[in-house]
VEXBA-566098 format. One record per residue (C-alpha): residue number from 0; residue in three letters; z negated, x negated, y. Coordinates in pm, 1 decimal. Layout:
<atoms>
i=NUM, aa=ALA, c3=Z, c1=X, c2=Y .
...
</atoms>
This chain:
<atoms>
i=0, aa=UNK, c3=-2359.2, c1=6420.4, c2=-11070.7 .
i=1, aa=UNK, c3=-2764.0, c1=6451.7, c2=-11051.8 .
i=2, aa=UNK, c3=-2782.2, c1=6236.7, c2=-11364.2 .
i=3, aa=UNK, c3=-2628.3, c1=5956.6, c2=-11188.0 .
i=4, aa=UNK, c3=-2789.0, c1=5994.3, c2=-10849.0 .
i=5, aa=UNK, c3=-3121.8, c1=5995.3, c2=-11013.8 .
i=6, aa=UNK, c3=-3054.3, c1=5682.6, c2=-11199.9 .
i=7, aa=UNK, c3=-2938.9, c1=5485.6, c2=-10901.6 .
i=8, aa=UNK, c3=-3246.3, c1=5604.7, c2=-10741.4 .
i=9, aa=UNK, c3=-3493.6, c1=5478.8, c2=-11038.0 .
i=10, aa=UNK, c3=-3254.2, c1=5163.2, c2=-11075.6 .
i=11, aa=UNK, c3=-3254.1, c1=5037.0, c2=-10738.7 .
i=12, aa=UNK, c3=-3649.6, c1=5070.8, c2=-10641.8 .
i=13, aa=UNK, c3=-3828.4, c1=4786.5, c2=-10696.1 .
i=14, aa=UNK, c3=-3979.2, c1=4731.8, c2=-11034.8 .
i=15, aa=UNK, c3=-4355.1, c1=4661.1, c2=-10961.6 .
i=16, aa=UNK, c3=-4374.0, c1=5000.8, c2=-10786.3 .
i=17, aa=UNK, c3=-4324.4, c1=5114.9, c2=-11139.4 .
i=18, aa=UNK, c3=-4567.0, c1=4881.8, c2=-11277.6 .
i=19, aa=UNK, c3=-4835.3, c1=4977.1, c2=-11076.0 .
i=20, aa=UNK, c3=-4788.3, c1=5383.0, c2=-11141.3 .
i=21, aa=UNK, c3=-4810.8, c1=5249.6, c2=-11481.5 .
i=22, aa=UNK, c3=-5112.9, c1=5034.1, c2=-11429.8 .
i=23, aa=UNK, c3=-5238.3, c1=5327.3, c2=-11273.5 .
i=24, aa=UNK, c3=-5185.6, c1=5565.3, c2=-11568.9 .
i=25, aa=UNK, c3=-5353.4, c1=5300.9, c2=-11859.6 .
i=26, aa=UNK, c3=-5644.1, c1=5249.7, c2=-11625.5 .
i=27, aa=UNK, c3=-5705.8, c1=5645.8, c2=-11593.4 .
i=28, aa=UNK, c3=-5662.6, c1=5682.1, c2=-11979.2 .
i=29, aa=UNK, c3=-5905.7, c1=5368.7, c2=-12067.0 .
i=30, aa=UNK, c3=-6156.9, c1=5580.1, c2=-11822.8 .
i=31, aa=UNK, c3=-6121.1, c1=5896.2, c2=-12022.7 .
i=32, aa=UNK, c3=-6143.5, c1=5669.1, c2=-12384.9 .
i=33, aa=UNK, c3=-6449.9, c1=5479.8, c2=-12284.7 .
i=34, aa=UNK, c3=-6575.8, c1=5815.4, c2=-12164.9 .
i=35, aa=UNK, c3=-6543.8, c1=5973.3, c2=-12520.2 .
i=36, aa=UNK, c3=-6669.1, c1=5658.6, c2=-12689.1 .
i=37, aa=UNK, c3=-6954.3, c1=5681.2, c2=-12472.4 .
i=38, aa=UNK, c3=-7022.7, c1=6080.7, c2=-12542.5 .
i=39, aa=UNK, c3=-6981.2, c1=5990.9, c2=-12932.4 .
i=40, aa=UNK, c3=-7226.1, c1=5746.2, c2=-13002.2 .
i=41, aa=UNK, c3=-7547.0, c1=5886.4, c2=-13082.4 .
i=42, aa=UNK, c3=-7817.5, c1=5735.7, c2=-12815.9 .
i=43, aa=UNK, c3=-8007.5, c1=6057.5, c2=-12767.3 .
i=44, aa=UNK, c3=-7890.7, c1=6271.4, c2=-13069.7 .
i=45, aa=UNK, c3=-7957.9, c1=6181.7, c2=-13446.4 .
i=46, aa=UNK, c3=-7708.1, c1=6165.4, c2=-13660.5 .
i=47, aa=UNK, c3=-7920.1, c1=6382.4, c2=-13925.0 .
i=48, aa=UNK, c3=-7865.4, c1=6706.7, c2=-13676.8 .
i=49, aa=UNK, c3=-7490.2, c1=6652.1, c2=-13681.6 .
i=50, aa=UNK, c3=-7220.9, c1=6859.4, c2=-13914.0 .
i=51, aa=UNK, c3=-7082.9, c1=6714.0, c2=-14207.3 .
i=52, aa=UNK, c3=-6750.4, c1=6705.1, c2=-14066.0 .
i=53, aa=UNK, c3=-6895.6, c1=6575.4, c2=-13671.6 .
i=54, aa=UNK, c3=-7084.9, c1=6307.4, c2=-13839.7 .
i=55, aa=UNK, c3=-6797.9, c1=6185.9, c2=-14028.5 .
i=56, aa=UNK, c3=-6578.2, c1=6130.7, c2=-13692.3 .
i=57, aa=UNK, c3=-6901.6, c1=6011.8, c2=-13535.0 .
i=58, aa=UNK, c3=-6906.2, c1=5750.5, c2=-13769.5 .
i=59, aa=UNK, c3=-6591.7, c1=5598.2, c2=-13730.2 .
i=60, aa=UNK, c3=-6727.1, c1=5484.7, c2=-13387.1 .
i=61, aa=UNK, c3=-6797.8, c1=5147.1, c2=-13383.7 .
i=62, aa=UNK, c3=-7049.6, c1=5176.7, c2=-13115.1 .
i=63, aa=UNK, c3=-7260.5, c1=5352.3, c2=-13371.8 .
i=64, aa=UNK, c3=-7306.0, c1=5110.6, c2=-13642.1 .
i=65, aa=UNK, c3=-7409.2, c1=4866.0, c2=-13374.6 .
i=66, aa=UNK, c3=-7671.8, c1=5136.1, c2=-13297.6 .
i=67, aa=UNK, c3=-7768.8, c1=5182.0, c2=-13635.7 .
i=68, aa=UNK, c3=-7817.8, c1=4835.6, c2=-13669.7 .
i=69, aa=UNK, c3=-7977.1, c1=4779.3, c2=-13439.2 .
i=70, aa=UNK, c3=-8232.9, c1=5096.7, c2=-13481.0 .
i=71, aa=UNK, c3=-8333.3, c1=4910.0, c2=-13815.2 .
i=72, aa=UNK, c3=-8354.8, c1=4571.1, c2=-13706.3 .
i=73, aa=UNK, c3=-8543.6, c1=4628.4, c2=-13402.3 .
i=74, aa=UNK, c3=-8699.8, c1=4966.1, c2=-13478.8 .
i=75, aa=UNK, c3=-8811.6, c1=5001.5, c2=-13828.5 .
i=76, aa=UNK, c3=-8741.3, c1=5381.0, c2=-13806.0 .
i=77, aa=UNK, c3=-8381.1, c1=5387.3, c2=-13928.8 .
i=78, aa=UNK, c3=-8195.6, c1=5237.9, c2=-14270.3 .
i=79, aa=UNK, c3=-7853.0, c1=5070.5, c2=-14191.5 .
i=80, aa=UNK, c3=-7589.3, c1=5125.3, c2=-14473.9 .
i=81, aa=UNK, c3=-7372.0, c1=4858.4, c2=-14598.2 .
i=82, aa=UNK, c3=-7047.2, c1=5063.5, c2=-14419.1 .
i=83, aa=UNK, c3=-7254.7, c1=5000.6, c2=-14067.1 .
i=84, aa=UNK, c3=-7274.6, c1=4638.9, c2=-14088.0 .
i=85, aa=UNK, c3=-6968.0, c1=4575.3, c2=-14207.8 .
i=86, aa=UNK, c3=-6837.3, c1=4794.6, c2=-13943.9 .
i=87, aa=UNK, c3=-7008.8, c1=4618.6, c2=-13650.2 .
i=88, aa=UNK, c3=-6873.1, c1=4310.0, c2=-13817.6 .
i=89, aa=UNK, c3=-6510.7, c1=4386.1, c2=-13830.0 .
i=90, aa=UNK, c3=-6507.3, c1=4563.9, c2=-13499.0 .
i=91, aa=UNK, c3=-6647.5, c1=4208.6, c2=-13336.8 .
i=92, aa=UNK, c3=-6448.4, c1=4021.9, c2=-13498.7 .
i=93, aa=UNK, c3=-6170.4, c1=4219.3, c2=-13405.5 .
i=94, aa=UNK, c3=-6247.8, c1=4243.6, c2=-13025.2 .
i=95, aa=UNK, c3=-6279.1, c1=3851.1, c2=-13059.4 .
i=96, aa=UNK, c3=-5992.8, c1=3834.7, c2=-13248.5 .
i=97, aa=UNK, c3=-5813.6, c1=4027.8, c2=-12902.3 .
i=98, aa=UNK, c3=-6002.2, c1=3882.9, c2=-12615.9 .
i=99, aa=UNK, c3=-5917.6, c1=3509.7, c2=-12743.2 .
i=100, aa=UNK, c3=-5527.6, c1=3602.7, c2=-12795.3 .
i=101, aa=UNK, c3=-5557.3, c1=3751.5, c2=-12428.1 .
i=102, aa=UNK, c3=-5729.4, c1=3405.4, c2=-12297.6 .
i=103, aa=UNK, c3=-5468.1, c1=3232.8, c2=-12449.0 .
i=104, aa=UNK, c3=-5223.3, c1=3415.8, c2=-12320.5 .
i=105, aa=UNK, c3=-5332.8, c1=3385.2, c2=-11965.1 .
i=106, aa=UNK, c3=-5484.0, c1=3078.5, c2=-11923.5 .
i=107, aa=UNK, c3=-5209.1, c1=2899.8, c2=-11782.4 .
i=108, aa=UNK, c3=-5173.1, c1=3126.0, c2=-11532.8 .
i=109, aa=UNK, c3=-5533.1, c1=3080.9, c2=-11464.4 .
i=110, aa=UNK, c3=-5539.2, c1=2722.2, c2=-11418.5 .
i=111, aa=UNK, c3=-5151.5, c1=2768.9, c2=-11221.2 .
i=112, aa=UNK, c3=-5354.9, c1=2949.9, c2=-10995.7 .
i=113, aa=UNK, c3=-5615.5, c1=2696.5, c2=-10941.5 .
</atoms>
């Protein structure tokens, strides 16, 4: 039947062909993420000109409690809540948190390789 052919087919090519269409995929879709993240944090906008319900989704972005930070740190212009530092607190923990279980994880191929 077509079932079967099809599966021999899928079964029978070599699995990092796969891999890399999937590699492929996750690198377009980080693209497009990083790309929204980008176009929701406020560099040019205020937040003060945003909707009620567009400033509450804007707000989950990390990125923009480090920029709210660091307007009132650096800038004197702009009052940091309590909900942005502890944001751009737990997000850098977190992305430490990820990078160091992703060091761990492949540093002995790193030093295999040297």
């Amino acid at each position: 039947s077509v079932g079967t052919f099809v599966l021999c087919g899928i079964l029978t090519q070599p699995v990092p062909i796969h891999l890399a269409r999937l590699a492929k995929i996750l690198r377009s879709l980080i693209q497009i993420f990083l790309l929204a993240l980008q176009y929701m944090t406020p560099v040019f906008y205020p937040i003060s000109v945003l909707g009620p319900h567009t400033k509450s989704v804007i707000e989950l972005n990390p990125l923009t409690s480090y920029l709210s930070v660091f307007r009132d740190v650096f800038g004197n212009n702009y009052s940091a809540s309590l909900f942005n530092w502890a944001m751009m607190f737990g997000s850098s923990i977190a992305i430490f948190a990820l990078g160091f279980y992703i060091a761990q994880r492949s540093w002995p191929k790193v030093v295999a390789k040297i």
